[in-house]
Structure formats: C-alpha cells, structure tokens
Backbone as ProteinMPNN parsed JSONL, in Angstrom:
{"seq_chain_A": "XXXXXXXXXXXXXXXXXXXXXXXXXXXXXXXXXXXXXXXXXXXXXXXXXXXXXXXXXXXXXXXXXXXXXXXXXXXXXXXXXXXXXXXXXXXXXXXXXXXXXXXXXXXXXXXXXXXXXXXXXXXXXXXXXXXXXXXXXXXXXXXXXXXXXXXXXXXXXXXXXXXXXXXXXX", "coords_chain_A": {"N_chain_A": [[12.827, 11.183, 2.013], [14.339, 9.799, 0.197], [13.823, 9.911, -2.016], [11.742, 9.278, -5.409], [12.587, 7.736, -6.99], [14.267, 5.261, -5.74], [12.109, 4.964, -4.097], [10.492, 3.994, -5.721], [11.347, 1.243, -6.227], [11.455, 0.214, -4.124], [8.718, -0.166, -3.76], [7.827, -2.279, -5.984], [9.417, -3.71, -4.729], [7.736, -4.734, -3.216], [5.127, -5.332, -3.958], [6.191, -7.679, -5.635], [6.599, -9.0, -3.097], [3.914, -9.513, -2.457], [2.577, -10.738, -4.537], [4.4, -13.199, -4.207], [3.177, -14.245, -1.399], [0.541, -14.488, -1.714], [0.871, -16.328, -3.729], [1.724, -18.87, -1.986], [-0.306, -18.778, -0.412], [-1.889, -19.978, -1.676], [-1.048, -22.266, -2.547], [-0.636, -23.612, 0.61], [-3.068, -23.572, 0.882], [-4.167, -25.372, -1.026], [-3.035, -27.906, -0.38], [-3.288, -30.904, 1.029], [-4.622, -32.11, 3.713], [-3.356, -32.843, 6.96], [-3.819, -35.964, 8.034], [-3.415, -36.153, 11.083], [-5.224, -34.147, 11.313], [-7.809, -31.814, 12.293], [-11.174, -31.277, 10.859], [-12.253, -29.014, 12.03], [-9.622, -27.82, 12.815], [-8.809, -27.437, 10.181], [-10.855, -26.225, 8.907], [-10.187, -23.687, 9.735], [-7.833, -23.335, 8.689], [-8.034, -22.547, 6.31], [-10.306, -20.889, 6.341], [-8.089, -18.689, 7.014], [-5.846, -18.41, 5.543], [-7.266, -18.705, 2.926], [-8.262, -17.53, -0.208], [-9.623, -15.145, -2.465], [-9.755, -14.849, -5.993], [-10.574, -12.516, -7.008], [-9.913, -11.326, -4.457], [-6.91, -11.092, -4.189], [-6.653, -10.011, -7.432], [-7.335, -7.421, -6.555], [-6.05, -6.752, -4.513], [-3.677, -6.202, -5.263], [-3.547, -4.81, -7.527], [-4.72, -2.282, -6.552], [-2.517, -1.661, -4.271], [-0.125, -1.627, -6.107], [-1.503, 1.248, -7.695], [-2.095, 2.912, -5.754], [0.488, 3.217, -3.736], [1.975, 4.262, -5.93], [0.74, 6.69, -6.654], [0.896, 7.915, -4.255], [3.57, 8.243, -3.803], [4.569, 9.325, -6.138], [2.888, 12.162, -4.97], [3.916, 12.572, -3.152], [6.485, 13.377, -3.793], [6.42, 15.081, -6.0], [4.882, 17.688, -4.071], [7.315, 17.758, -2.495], [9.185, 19.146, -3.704], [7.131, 21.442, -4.903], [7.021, 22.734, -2.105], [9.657, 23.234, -1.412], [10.664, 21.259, 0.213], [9.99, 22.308, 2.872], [7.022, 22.102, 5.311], [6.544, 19.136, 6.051], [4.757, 17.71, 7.348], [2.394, 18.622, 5.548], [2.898, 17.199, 2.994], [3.106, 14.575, 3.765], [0.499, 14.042, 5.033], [-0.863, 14.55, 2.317], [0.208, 13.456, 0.852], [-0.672, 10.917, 0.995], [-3.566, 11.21, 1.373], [-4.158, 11.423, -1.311], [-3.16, 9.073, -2.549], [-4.272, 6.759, -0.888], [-6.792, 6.974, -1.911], [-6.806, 6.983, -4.056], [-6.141, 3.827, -3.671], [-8.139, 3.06, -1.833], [-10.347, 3.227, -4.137], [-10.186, 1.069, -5.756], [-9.516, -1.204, -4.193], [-11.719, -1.721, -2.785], [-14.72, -1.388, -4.917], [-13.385, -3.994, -6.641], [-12.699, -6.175, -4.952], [-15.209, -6.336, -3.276], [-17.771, -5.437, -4.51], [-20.659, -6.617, -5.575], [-21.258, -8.635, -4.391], [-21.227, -8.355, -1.712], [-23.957, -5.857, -0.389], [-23.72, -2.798, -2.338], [-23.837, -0.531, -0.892], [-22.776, -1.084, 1.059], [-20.313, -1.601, 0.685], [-19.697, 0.75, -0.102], [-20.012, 2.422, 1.911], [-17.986, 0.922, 3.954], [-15.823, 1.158, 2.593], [-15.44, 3.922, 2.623], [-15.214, 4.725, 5.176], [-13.026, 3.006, 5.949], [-10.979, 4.124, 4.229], [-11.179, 6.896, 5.663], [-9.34, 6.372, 7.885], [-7.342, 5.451, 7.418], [-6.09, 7.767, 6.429], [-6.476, 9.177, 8.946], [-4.803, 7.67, 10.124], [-2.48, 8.084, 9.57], [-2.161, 11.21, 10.42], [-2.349, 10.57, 12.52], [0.253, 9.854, 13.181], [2.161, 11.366, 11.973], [3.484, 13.06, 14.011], [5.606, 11.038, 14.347], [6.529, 10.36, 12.353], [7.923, 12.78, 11.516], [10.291, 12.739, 13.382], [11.575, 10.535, 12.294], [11.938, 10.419, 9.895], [14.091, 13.144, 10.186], [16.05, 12.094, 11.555], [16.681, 9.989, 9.863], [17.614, 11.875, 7.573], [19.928, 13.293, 8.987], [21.455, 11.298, 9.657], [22.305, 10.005, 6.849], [23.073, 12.031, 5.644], [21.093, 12.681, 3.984], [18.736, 14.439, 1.231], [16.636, 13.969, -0.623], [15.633, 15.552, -3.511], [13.199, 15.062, -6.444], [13.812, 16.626, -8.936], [14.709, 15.991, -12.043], [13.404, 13.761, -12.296], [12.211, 10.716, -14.04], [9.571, 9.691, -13.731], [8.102, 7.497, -14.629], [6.718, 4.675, -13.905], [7.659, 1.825, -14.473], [10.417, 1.92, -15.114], [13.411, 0.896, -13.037], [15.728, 2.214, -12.666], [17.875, 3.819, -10.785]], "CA_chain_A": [[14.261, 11.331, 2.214], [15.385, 8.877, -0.947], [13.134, 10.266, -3.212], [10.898, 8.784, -6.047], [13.685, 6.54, -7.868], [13.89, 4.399, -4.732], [10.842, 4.374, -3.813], [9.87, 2.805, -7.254], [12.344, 0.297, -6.4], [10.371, -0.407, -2.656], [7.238, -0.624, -4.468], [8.25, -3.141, -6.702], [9.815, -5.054, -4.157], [6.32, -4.855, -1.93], [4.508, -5.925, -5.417], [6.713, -8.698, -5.882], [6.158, -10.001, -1.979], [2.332, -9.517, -2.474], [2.703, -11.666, -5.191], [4.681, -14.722, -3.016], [2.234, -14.453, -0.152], [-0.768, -14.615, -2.656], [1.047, -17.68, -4.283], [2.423, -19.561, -0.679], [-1.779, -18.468, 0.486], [-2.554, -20.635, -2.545], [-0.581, -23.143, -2.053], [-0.901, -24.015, 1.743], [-4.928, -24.346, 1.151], [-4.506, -26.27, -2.065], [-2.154, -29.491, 0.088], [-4.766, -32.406, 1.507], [-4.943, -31.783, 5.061], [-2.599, -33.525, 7.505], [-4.668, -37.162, 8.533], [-4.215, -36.348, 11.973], [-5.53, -32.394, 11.181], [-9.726, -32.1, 12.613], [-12.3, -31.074, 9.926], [-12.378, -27.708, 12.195], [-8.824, -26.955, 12.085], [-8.243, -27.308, 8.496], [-11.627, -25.241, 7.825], [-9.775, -22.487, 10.018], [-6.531, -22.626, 7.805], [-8.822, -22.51, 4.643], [-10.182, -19.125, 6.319], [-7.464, -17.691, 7.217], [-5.249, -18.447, 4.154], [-7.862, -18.807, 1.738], [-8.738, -16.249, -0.955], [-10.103, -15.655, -4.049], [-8.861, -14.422, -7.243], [-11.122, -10.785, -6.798], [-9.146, -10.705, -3.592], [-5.539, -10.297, -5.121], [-6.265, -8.998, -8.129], [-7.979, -5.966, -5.991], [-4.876, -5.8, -3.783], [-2.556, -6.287, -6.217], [-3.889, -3.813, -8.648], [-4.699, -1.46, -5.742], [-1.428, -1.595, -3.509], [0.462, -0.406, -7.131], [-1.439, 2.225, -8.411], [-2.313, 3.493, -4.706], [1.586, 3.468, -3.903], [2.842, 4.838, -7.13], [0.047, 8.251, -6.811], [1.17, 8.255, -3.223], [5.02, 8.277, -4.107], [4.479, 10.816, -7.268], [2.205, 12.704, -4.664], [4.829, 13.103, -2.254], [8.11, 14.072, -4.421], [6.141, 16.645, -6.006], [5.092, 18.484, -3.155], [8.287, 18.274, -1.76], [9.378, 20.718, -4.635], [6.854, 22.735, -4.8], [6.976, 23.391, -0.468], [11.067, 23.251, -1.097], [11.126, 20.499, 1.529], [9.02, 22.484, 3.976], [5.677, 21.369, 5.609], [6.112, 17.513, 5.471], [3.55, 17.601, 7.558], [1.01, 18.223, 4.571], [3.282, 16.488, 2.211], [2.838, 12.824, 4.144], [-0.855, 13.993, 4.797], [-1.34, 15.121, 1.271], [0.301, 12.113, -0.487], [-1.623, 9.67, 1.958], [-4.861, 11.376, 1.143], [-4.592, 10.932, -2.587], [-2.408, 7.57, -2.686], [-5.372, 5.79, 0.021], [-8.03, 6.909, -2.326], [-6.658, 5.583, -5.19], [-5.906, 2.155, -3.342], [-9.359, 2.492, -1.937], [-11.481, 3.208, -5.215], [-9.263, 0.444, -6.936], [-9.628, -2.302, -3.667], [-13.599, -2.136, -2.45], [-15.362, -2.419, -6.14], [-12.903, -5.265, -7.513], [-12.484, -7.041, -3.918], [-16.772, -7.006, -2.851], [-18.978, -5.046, -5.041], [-21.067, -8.031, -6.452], [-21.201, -10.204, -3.228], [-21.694, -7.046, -1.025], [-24.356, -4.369, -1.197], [-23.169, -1.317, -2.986], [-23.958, 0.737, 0.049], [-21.639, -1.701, 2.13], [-19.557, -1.299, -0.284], [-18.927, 2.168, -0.564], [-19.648, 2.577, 3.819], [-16.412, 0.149, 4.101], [-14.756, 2.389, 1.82], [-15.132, 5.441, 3.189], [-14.667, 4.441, 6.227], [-11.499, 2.207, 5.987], [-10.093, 5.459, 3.85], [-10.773, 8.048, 6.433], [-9.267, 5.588, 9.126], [-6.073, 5.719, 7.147], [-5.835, 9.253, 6.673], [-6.184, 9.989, 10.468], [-3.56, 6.737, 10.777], [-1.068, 9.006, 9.142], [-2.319, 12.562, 10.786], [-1.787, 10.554, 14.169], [1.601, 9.05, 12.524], [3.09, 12.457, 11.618], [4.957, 13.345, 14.988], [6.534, 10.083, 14.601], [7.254, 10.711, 10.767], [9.103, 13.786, 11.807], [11.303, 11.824, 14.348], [12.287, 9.386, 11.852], [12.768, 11.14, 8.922], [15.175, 14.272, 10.548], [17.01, 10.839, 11.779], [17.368, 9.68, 8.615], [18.642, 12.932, 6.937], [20.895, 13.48, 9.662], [22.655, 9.859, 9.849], [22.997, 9.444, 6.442], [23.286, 12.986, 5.055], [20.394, 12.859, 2.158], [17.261, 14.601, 1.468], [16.925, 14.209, -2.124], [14.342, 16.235, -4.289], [13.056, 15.264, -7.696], [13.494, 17.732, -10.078], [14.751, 15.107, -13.015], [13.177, 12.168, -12.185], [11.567, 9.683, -14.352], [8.353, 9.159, -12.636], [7.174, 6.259, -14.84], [6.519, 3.532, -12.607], [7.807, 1.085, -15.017], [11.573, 1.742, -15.24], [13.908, 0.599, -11.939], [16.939, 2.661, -12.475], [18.216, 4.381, -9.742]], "C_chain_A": [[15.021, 10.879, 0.968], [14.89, 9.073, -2.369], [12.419, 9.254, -4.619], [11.539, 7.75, -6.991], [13.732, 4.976, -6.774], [12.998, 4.32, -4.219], [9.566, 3.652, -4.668], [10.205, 1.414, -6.459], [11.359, -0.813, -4.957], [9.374, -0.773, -3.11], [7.204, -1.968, -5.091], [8.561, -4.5, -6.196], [8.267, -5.65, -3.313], [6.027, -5.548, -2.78], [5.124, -7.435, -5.369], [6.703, -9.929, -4.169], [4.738, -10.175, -1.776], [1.984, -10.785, -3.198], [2.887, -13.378, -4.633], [4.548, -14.546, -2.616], [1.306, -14.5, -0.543], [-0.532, -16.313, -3.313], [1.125, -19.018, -3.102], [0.686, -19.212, -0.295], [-2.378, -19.738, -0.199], [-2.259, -22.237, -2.244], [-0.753, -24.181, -0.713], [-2.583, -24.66, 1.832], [-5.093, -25.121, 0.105], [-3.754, -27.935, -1.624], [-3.513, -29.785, 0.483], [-3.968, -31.989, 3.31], [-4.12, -32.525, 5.895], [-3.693, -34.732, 8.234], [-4.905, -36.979, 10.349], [-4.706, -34.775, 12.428], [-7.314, -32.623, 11.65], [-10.007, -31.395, 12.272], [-11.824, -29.161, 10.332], [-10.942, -26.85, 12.082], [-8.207, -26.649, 10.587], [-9.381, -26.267, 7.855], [-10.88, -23.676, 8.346], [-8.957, -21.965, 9.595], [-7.139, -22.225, 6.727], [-9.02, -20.909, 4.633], [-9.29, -18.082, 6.477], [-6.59, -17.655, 6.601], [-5.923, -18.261, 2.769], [-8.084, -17.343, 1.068], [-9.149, -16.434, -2.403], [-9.689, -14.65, -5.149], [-9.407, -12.751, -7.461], [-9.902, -9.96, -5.496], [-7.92, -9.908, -3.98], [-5.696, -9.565, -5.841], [-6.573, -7.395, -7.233], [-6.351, -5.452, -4.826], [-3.891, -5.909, -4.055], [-2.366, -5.038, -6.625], [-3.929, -2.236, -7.464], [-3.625, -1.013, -4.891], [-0.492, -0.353, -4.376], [-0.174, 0.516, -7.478], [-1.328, 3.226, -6.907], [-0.803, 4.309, -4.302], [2.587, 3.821, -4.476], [2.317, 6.413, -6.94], [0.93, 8.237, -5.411], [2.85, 8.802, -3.206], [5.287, 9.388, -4.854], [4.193, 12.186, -6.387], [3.236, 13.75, -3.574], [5.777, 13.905, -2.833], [7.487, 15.245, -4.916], [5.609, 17.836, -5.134], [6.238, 18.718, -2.064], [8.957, 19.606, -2.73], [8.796, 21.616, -4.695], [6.72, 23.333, -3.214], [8.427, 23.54, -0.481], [11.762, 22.463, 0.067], [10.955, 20.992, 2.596], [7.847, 21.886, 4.395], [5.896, 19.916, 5.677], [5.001, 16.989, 6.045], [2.513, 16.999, 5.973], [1.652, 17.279, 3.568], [2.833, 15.072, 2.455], [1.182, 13.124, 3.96], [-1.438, 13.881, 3.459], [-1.381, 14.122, 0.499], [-0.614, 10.999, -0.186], [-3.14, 9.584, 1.431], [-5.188, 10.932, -0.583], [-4.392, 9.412, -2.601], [-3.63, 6.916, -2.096], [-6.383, 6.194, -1.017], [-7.625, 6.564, -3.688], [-6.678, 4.204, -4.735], [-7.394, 2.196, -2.737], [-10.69, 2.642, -2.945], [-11.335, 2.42, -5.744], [-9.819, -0.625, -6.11], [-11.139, -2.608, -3.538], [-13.829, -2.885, -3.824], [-14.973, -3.606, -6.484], [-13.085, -6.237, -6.338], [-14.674, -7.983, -3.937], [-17.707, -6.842, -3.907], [-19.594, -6.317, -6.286], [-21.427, -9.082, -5.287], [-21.576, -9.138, -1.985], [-22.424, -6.206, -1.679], [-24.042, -3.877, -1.604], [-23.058, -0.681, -1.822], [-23.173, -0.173, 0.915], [-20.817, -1.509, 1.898], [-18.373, -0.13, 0.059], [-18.725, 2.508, 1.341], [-18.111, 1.916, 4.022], [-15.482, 1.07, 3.852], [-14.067, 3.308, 2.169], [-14.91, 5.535, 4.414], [-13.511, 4.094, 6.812], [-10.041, 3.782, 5.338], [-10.085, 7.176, 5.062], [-10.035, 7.681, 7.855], [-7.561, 5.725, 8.713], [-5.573, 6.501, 6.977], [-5.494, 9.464, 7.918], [-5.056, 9.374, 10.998], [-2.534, 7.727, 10.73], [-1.307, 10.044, 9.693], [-1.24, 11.804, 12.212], [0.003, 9.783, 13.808], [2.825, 10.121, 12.507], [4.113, 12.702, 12.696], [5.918, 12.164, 15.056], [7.335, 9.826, 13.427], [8.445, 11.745, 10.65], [10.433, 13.227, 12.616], [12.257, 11.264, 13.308], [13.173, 9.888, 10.664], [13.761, 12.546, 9.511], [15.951, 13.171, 10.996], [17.533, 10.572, 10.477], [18.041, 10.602, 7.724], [20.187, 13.041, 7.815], [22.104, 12.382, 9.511], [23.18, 9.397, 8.574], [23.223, 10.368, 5.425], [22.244, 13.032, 3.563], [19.379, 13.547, 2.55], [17.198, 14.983, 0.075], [14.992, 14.986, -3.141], [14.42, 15.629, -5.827], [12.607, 15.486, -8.921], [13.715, 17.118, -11.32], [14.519, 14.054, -13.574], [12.444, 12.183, -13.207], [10.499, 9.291, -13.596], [7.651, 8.124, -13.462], [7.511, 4.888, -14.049], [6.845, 2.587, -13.027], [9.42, 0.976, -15.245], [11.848, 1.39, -13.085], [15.4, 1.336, -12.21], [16.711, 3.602, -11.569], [18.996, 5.602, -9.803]], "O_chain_A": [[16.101, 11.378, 0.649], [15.3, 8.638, -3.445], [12.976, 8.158, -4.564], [10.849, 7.004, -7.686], [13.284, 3.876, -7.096], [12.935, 3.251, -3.612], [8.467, 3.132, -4.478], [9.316, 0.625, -6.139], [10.888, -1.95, -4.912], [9.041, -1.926, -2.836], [6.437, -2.786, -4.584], [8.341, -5.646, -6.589], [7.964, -6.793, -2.97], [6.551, -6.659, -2.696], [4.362, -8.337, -5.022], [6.773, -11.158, -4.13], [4.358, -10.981, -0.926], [1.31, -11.7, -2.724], [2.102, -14.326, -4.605], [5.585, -14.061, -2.162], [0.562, -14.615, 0.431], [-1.372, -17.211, -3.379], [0.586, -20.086, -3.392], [0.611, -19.897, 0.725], [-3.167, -20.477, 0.39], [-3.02, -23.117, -1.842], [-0.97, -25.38, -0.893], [-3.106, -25.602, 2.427], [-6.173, -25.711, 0.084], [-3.879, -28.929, -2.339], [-4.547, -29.136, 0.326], [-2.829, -31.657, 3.638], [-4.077, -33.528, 5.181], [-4.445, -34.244, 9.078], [-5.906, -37.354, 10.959], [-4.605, -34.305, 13.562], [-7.924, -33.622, 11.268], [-9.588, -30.353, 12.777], [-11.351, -28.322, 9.566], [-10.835, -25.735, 11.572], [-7.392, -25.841, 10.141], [-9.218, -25.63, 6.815], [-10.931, -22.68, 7.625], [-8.76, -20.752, 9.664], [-6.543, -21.329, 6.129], [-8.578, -20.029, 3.894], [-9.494, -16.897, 6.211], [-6.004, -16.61, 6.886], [-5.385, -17.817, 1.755], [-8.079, -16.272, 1.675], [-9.076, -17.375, -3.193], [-9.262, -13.551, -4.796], [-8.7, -11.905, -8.008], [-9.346, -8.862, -5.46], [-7.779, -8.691, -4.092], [-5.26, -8.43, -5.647], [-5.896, -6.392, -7.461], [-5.85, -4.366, -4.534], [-2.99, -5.758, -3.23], [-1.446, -4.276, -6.327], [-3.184, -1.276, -7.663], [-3.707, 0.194, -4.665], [-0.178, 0.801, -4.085], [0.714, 1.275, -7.864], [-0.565, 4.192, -6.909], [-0.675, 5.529, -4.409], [3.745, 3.838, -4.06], [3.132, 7.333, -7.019], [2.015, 8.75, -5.685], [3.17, 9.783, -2.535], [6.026, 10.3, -4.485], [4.826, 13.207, -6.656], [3.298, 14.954, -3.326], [5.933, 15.064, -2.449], [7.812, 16.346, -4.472], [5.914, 18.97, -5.504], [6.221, 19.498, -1.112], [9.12, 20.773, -2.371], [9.343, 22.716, -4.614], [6.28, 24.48, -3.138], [8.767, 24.071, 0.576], [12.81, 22.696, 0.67], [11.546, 20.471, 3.542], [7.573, 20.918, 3.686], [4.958, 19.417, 5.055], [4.323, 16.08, 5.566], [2.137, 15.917, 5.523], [0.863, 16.405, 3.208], [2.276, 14.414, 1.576], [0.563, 12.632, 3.017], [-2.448, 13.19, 3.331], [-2.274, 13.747, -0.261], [-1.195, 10.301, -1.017], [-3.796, 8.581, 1.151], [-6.166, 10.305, -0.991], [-5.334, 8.621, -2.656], [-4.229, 6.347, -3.009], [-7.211, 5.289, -0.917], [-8.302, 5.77, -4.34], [-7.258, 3.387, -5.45], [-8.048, 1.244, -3.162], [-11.821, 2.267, -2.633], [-12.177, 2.355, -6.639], [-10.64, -1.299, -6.733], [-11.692, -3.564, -4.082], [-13.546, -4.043, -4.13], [-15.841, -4.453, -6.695], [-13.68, -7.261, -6.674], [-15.186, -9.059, -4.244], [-18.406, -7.779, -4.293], [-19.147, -6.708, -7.364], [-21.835, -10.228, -5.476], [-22.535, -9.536, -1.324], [-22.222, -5.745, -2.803], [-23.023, -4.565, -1.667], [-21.955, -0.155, -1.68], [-22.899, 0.529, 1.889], [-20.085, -1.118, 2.808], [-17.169, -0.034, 0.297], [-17.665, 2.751, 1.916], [-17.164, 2.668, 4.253], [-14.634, 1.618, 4.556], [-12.873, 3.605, 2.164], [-14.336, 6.552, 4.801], [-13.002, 4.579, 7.822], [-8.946, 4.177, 5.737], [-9.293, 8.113, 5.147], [-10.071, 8.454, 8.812], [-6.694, 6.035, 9.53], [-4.375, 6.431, 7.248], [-4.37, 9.892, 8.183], [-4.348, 9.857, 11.881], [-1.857, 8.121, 11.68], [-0.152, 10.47, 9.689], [-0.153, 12.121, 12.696], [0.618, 9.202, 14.702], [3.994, 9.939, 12.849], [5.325, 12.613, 12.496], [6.94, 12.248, 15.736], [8.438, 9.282, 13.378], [9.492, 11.67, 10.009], [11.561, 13.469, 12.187], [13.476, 11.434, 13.358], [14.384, 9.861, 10.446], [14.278, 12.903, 8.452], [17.078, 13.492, 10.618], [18.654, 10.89, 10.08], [19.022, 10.193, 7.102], [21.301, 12.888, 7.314], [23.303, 12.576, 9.312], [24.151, 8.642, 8.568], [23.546, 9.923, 4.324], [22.592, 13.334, 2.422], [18.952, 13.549, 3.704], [17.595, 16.057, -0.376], [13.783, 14.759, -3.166], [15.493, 15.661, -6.429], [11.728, 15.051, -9.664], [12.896, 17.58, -12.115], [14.913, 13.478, -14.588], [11.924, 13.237, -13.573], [10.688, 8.433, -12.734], [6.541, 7.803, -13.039], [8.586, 4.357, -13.767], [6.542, 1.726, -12.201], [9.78, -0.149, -15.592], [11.031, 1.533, -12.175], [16.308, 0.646, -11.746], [15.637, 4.189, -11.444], [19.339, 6.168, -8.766]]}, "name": "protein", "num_of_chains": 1, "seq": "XXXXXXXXXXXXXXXXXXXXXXXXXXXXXXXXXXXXXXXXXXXXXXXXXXXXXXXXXXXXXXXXXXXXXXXXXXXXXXXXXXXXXXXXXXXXXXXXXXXXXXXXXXXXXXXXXXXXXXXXXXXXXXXXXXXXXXXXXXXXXXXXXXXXXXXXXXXXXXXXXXXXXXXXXX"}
C-alpha cells in the first residue's frame, strides 16, 4: 500500500528493535541473580534470555537482507502486474525474501554445532512453513490491505524509487 520508501523506514525501525532486545537479552542474563532467586529459576532465565553472538548476528544479518529482497520483491511486481494479483505478489515476495532470511539464518545461527543435514532439514522446513504461513495469510492480506487503500486513499507504486536500503528519505 506505502510502497518501498516506507517500508525501508519499517525495516530499519524492526533492525533497530532487534538490536535493543538483543542488548536488554544481554543484559538481564549478565545481572547476579536475585539472593532469594533458586539455582533452577535463574538457569530458566539464562535459557530463555540467553544467546550467543552466532544467534544475533544470524538474525540480525538475516531479518535485513531477508526484509529488504522481500520489500524490493514486492514493489516490483506490483509494477510489473499494475497492482493486480497481490495474491502472487505477497506469495512471490515471501518466497524469495524467506529464502534469503533462511540461507542467511540456519548456516550462521547452527551449522558447526548442528549436523549439516539438520541443518539444512530445519531450513527447509522452517522456509516452506513460512511460505504456506503467508498462502494461508493471503485472504486476510486482501481484507486488510483494500482497508487500508480505502481509509486512507493510497496505493502507491514505485516507479522512481531509490531502492538502496541504505538511504531513509521518504
């Protein structure tokens, strides 16, 4: 609907909360334990805050490039369908965008500590899980977006954009 200028801008902001919830993850498991905290619940905050530096960078690095192809992926097939189909458009961008974020997250996250063949099973698995998320997503994509054109009169195409992922003008 807001096209590829603002949806830099969303990205950016996601990026930048990935960031402080990676730092605040760090934080919370790096304090000394509350004296009257027991052994087992402090090992359960450890797991369920803790992480390790493969983690982020992998869903750091993966979130942006995943959500930048996915964003590019979209605006240009809205031009070349003329803002028909969005169907395949959401499918289409989903399918590339998820397989960039999952060729980018598995290797850096496990491969090394996980089989290879766990590895890549995870992978391909977790990526065709998000594909079908969005197939089964679409009638509710249509809903939202003809809402959003309607209420606030936009449906912007772009034909002049700036698609480097590095500027924020609007």
């Amino acid at each position: 609907v807001y096209g590829y200028k603002r949806s830099r801008r969303v990205i950016w902001a996601g990026f930048g909360g990935l960031i402080f919830a990676s730092f605040m993850a760090f934080v919370v498991t790096s304090l000394p334990p509350s004296p009257t905290m027991s052994p087992e619940m402090n090992e359960a905050i450890n797991m369920l805050f803790g992480q390790t530096w493969r983690i982020v960078l992998a869903s750091l690095t993966a979130f942006w490039a995943g959500e930048f192809v996915n964003s590019f992926v979209l605006a240009k097939l809205k031009i070349l369908t003329s803002g028909k189909y969005l169907w395949m458009r959401t499918i289409g961008s989903t399918f590339a965008g998820e397989a960039v974020d999952s060729i980018i997250f598995y290797p850096i996250a496990f491969l090394g500590t996980w089989p290879t063949e766990q590895v890549i099973a995870v992978m391909i698995g977790n990526y065709i899980l998000k594909v079908l998320w969005e197939v089964l997503a679409t009638p509710f994509t249509y809903i939202i977006v003809n809402a959003l054109k309607k209420a606030e009169n936009e449906d912007y195409f772009d034909r002049d954009t700036n698609f480097n992922p590095f500027t924020l003008e609007v």
